[in-house]
C-alpha positions as CSV (number, residue, x, y, z in Angstrom):
1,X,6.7,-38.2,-15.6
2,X,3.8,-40.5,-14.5
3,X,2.4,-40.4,-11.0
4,X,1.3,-42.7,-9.4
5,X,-0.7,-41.4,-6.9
6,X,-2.1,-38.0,-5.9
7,X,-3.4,-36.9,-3.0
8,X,-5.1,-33.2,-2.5
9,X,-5.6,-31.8,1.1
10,X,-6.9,-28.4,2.0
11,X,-5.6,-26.4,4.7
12,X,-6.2,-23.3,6.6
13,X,-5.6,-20.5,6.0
14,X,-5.8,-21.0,2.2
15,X,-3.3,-23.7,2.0
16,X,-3.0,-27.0,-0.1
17,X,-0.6,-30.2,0.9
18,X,-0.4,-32.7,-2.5
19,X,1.1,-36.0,-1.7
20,X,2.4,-37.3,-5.1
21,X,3.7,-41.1,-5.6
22,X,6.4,-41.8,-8.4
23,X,6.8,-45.5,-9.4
24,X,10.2,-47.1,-8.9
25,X,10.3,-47.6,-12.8
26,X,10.5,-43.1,-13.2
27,X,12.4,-42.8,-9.9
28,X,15.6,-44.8,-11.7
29,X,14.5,-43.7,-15.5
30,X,15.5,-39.8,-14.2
31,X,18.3,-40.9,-12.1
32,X,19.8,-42.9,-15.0
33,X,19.3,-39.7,-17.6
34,X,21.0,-37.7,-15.3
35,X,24.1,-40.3,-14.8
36,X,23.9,-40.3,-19.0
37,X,24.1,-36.5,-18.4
38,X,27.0,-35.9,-16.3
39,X,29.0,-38.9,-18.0
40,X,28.8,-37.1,-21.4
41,X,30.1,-33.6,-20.0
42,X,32.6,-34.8,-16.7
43,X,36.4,-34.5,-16.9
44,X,37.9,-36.4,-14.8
45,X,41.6,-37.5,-14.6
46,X,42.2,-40.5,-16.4
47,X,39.3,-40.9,-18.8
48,X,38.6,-38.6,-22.1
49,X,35.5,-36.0,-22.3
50,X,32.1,-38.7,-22.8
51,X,33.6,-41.8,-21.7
52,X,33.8,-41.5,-17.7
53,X,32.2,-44.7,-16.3
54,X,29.0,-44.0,-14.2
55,X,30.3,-46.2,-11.4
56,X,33.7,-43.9,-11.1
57,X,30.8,-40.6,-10.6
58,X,29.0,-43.1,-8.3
59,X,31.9,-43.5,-6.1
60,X,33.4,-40.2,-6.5
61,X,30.5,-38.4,-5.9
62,X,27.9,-40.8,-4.1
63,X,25.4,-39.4,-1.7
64,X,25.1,-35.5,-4.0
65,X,23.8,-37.7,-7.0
66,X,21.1,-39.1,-5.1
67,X,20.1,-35.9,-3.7
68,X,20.2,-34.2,-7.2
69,X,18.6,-36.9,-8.5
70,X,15.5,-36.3,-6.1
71,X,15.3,-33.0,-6.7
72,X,14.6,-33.6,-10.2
73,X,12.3,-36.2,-9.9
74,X,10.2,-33.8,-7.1
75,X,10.6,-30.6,-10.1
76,X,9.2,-33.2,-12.8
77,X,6.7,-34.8,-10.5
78,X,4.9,-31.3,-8.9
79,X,4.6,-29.8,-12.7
80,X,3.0,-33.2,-13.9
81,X,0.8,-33.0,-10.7
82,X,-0.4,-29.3,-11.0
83,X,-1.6,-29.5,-14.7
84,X,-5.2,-30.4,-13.5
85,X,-5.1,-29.6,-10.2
86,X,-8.2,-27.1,-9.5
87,X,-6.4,-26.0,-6.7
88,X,-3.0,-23.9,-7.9
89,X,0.0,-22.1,-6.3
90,X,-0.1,-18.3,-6.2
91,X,2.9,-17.0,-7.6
92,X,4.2,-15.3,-4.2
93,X,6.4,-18.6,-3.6
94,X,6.8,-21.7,-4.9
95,X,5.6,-25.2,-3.7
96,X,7.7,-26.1,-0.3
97,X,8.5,-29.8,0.2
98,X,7.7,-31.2,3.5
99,X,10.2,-32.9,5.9
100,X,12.6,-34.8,4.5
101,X,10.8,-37.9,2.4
102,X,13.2,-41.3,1.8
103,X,14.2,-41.7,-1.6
104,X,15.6,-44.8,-3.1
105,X,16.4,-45.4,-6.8
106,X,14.4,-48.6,-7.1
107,X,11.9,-48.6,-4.5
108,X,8.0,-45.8,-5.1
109,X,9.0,-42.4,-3.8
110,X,6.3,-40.8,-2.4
111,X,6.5,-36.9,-0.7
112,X,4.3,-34.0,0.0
113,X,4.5,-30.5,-0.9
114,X,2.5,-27.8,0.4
115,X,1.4,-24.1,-1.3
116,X,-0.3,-20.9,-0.8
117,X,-3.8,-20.8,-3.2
118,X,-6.2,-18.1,-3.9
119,X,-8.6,-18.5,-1.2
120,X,-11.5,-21.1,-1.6
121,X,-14.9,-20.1,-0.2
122,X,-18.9,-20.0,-0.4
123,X,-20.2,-16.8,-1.9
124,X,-22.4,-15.1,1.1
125,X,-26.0,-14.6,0.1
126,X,-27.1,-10.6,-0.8
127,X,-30.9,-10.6,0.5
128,X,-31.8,-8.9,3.1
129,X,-28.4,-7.0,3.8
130,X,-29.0,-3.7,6.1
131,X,-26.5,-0.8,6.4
132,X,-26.1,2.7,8.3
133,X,-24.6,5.7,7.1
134,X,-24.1,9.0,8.4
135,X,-26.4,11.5,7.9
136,X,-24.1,14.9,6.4
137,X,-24.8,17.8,4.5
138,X,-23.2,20.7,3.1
139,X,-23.3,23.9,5.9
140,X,-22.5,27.6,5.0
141,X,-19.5,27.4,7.2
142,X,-18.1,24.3,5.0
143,X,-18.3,27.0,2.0
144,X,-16.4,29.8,4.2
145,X,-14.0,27.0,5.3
146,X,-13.2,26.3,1.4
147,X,-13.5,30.0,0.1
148,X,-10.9,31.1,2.8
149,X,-8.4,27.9,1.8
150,X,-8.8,29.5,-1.8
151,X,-7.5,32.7,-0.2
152,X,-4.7,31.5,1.6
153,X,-3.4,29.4,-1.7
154,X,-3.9,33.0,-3.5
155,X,-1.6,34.9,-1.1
156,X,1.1,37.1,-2.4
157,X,4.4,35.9,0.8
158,X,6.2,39.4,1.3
159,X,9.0,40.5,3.6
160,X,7.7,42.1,7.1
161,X,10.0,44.3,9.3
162,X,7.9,43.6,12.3
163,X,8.1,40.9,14.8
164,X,6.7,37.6,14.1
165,X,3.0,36.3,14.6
166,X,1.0,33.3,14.4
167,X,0.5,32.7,10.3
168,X,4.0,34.3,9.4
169,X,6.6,32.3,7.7
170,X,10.2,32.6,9.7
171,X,13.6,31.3,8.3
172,X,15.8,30.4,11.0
173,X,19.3,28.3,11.7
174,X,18.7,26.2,15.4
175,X,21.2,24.1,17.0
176,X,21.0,22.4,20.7
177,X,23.6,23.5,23.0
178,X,24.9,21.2,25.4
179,X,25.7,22.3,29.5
180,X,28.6,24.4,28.7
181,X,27.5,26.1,25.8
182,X,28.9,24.3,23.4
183,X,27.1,22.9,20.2
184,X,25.8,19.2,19.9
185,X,27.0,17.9,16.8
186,X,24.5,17.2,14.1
187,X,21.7,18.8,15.6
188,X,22.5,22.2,13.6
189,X,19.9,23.3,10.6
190,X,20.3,26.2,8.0
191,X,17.8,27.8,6.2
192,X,14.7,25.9,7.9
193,X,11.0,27.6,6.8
194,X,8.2,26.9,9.0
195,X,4.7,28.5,9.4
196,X,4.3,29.8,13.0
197,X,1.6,28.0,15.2
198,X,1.8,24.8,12.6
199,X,4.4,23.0,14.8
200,X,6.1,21.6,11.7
201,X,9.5,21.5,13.2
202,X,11.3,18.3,15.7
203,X,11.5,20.8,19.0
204,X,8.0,22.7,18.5
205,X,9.0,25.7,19.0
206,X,6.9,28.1,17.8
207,X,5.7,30.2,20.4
208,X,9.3,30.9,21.7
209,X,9.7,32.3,18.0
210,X,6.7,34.6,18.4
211,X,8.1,38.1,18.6
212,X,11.3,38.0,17.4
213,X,12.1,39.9,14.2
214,X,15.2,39.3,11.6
215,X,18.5,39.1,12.5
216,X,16.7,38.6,16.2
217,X,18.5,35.5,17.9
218,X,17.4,34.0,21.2
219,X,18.5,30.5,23.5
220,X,15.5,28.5,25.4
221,X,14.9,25.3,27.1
222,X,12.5,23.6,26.0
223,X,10.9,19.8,28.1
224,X,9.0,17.7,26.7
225,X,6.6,15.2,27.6
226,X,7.1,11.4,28.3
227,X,4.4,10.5,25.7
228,X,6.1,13.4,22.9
229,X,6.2,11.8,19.3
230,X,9.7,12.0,18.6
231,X,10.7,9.8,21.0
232,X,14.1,10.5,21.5
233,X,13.7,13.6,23.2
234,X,10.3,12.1,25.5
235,X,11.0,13.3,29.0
236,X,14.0,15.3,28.2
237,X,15.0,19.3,28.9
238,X,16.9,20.5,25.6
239,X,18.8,24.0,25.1
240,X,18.1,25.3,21.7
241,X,19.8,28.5,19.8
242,X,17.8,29.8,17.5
243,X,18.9,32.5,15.0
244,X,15.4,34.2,12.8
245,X,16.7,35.0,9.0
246,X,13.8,36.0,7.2
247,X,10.0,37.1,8.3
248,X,7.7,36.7,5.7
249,X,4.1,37.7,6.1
250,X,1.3,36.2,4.1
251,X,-0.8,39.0,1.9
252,X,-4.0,37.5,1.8
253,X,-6.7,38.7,-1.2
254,X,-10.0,40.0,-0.5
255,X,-12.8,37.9,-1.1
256,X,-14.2,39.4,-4.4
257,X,-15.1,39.4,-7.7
258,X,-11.1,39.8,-8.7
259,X,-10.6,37.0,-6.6
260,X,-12.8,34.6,-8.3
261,X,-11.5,35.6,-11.4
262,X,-8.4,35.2,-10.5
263,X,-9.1,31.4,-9.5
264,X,-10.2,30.6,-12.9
265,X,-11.5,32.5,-16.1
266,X,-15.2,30.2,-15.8
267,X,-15.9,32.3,-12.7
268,X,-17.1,36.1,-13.8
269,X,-18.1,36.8,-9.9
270,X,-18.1,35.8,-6.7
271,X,-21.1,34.2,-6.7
272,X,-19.9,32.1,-9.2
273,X,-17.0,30.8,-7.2
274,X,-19.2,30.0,-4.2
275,X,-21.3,28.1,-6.4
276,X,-18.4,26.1,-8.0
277,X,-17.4,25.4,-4.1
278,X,-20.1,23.8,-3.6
279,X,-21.0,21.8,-6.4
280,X,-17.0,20.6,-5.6
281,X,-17.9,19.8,-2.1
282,X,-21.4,17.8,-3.0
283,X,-19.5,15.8,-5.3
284,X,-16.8,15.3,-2.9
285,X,-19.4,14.7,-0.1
286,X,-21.3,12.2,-2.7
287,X,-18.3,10.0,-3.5
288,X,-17.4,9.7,-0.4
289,X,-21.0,8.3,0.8
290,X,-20.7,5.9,-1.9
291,X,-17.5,4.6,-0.5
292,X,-19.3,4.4,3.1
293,X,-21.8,2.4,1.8
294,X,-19.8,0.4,-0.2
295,X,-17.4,-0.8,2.3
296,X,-20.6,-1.5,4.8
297,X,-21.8,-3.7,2.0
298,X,-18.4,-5.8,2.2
299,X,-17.8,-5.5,6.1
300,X,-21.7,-7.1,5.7
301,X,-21.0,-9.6,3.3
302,X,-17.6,-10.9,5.2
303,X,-19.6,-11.5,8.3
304,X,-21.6,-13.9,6.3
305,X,-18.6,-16.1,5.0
306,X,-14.9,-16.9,6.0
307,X,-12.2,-15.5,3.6
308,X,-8.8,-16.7,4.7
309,X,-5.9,-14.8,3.1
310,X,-2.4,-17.4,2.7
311,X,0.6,-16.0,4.4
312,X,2.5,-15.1,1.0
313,X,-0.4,-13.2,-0.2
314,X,-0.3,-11.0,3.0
315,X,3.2,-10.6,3.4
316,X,2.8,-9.6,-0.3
317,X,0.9,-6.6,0.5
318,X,2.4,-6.0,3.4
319,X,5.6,-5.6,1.3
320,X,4.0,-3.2,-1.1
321,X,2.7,-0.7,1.9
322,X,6.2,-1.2,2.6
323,X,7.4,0.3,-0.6
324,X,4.7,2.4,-0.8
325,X,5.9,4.8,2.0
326,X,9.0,4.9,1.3
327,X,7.9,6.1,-2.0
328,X,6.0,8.7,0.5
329,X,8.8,9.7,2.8
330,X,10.8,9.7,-0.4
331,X,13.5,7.7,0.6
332,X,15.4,5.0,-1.8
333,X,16.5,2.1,0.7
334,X,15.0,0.3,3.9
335,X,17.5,1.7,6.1
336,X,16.9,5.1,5.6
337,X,12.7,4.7,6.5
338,X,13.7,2.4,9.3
339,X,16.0,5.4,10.6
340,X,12.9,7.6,10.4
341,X,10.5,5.3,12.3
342,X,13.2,4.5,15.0
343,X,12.8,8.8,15.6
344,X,9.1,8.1,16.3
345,X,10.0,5.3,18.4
346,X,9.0,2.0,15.9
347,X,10.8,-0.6,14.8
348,X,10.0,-2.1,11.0
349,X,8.7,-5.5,12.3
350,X,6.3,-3.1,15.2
351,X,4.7,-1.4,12.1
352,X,3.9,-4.3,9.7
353,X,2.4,-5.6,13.0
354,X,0.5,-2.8,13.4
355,X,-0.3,-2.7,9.5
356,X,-1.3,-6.6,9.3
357,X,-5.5,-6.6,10.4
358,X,-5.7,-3.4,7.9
359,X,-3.8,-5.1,4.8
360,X,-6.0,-8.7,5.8
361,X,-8.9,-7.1,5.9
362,X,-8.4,-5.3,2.8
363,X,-7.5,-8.6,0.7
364,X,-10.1,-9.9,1.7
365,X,-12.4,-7.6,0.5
366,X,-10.8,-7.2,-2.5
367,X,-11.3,-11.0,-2.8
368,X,-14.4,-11.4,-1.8
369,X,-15.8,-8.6,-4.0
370,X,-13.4,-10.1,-6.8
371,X,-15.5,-13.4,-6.7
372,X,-19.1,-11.4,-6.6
373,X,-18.2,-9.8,-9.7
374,X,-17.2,-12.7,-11.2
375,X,-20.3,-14.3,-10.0
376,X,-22.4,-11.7,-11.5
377,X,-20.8,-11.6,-14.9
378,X,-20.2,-7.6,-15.0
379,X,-18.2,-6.6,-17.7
380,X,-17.1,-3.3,-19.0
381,X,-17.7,-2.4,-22.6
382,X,-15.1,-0.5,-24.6
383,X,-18.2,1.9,-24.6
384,X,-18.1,2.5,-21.4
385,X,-14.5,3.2,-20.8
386,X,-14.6,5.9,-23.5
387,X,-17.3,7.5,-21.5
388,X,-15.5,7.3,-18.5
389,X,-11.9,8.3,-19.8
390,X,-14.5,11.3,-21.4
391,X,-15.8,12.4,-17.7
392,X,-12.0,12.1,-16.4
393,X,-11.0,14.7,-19.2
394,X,-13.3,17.2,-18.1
395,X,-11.5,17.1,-14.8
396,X,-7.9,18.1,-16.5
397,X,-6.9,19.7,-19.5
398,X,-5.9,16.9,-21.2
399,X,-8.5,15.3,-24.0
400,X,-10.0,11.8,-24.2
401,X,-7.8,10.7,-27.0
402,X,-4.7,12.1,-24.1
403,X,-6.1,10.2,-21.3
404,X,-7.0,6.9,-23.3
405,X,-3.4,7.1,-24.8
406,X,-1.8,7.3,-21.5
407,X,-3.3,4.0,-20.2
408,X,-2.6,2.3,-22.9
409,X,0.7,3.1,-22.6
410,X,0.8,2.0,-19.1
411,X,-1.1,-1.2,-19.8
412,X,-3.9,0.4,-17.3
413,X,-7.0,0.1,-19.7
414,X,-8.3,-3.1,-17.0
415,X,-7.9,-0.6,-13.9
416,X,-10.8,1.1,-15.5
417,X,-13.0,-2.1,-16.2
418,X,-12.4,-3.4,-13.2
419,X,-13.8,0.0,-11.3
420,X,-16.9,-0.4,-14.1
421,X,-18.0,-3.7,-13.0
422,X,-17.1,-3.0,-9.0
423,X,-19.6,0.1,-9.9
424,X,-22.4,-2.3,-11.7
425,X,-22.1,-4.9,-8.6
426,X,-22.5,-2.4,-5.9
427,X,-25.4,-0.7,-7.7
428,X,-27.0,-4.1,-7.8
429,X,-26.1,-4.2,-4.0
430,X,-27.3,-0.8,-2.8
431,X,-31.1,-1.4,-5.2
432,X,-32.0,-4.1,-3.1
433,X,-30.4,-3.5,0.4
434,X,-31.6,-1.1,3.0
435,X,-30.1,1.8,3.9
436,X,-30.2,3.9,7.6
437,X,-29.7,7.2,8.3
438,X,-27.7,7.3,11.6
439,X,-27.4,10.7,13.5
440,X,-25.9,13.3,11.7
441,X,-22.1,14.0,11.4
442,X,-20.4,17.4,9.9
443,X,-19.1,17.3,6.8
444,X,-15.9,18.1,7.9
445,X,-15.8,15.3,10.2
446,X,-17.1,13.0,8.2
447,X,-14.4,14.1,5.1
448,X,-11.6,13.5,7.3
449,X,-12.9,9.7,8.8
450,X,-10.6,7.3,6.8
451,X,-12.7,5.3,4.7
């Protein structure tokens, strides 16, 4: 299809209007193949298979044939008018017409569609950029912390006969009791473990549990606060009835020689584990600091240009955080999640609110450093992917060969070049930008800051 006309305007954020003219001469050539269409295939009464008159269709169906026939000629006209268009649709939606153009079979039929595009902007200049990052290092106490986490994971869980304490693990059945002593329907739970003094059950109550032994059984009101996090029971007084099933007590190791073999057959002493703690943690403590730096290089470099993400590329990702924590929660269907945020007092459409300056902000990073990349001309070699499937194996028990196999297989070869380039750029980056030491932070602290 010809057009005669095109028109290209940009709009925020990230959008694009096209204005396309068809001639007259197209408009009636498209609407006349599709009469030729439908009078080769309609049955109508009255006239055999391929010989119904186009003016019986006209009259019979009128108006619905000049609206089909626009629809083609807009389908026809937007592919012929995207073929060299520099600017193109992202694939989240299609083109969406705008208002409702006139369309007559003989006369030029001129409409607009608009579309999301891959955002358009000017790569921000690297000189001169300036960033602070904590100052953190590794303290004794962060190797204690870590040596006494390998003890609890080593425990040996036995029966106790004694009462329970802060660290045991109680099975109990709890149901809510209403005024008269009755039991509130669907509030009952069988079989429910919990570590005392976690708090990982809905009422919280652990230190009413403290004491009790098995077979003990006990009734308590608990209130809870207006601001409590499941909001259902915020500001409310609840009877509970709590039967205890099972004590277990955790049999923690001693921190030895036995223990470190234990952990793995590399470590011969003690020593040896402390020393493997720590390596863990400066490697831990040295990624992490990359990442810092890293994402103060972008949160730089977006100050120095405008990245504007299109509505269907957020609601996009907004959609796959969506998915992602049901995957999470592991539920299998929107209703169930929604269920579980309406308990913490949110509604779907109050978290993606809450979600949307996180998820913009990290498209447009991912954009923005997309475009420096590409700027740059990094590439990955198949070279270096080998050598960095090889530093992955020593991390697992699985070989190179494994590893490389497994990508392949998931068509996730690219995942790895794309981290190699991102790598080379920021490298380039961090050599010529300044860093600052702020004041120092602990390493726990600074471990458990979201990046």
């Amino acid at each position: 299809m010809e057009i005669a006309e095109k028109k290209i305007e940009e709009l925020e954020p990230s959008r694009v209007r096209m204005t396309l003219t068809v001639p007259a001469r197209d408009v009636r050539a498209e609407y006349d193949a599709m009469m030729g269409e439908y009078a080769r295939e309609a049955r109508i009464d009255g006239f055999r298979k391929g010989h119904v008159p186009v003016s019986v269709l006209e009259r019979k169906f009128g108006p619905s044939l000049k609206t089909e026939a626009m629809g083609r000629v807009i389908e026809k006209a937007v592919e012929t008018g995207l073929k060299d268009a520099a600017r193109q649709p992202l694939a989240y939606e299609p083109p969406a017409l705008d208002g409702e153009p006139a369309f007559e079979l003989d006369s030029d039929f001129m409409f607009s569609v608009t579309y999301d595009a891959y955002p358009s902007f000017d790569l921000p200049s690297l000189d001169g950029i300036e960033i602070e990052v904590p100052s953190v290092a590794i303290a004794d106490e962060d190797i204690a912390r870590e040596l006494e986490d390998i003890r609890q994971r080593n425990a040996i869980v036995v029966d106790k006969d004694g009462p329970a304490e802060t660290g045991d693990i109680v099975t109990a059945n709890f149901v809510e009791l209403a005024e008269d002593g009755s039991e509130v329907s669907d509030t009952a739970r069988q079989d429910f473990s919990f570590e005392l003094g976690k708090n990982l059950n809905i009422y919280k109550f652990d230190d009413e549990i403290v004491g009790l032994k098995a077979g003990d059984e006990k009734t308590f009101s608990k209130t809870f606060p207006a601001d409590y996090e499941f909001s259902e029971y915020a500001s409310k007084t609840v009877t509970i009835k709590v039967t205890v099933t099972k004590v277990k007590k955790q049999d923690l190791p001693d921190l030895d020689d036995e223990l470190a073999q234990d952990v793995s057959e590399k470590y011969k002493t003690l020593e040896d584990l402390k020393a493997a703690v720590r390596t863990q943690l400066s490697e831990s403590l040295e990624a992490k600091l990359r990442r810092t730096k890293e994402n103060a290089i972008i949160d730089e470099l977006l100050k120095r240009t405008k990245v504007s993400i299109p509505p269907s590329m957020l609601a996009a990702e907004l959609a796959m955080r969506w998915e992602s924590l049901k995957q999470q929660m592991g539920v299998d269907n929107d209703e169930r999640l929604e269920m579980f945020l309406s308990l913490s007092g949110k509604t779907r459409d109050q978290l993606l609110q809450e979600w949307k300056p996180l998820a913009e902000k990290a498209l447009s990073s991912r954009v923005l450093l997309d475009k420096l990349i590409e700027a740059g001309a990094y590439s990955a070699t198949d070279e270096e992917v080998d050598a960095e499937i090889a530093k992955e194996a020593t991390r697992t028990t699985m070989s190179p060969a494994e590893i490389k196999a497994e990508y392949e297989k998931h068509g996730t070869i690219e995942y790895i070049k794309d981290d190699i380039k991102s790598r080379k750029f920021f490298d380039a980056a961090l050599s010529s930008a300044t860093v600052k030491e702020t004041a120092p932070v602990s390493y726990l602290d600074f471990m458990k800051k979201n990046d």
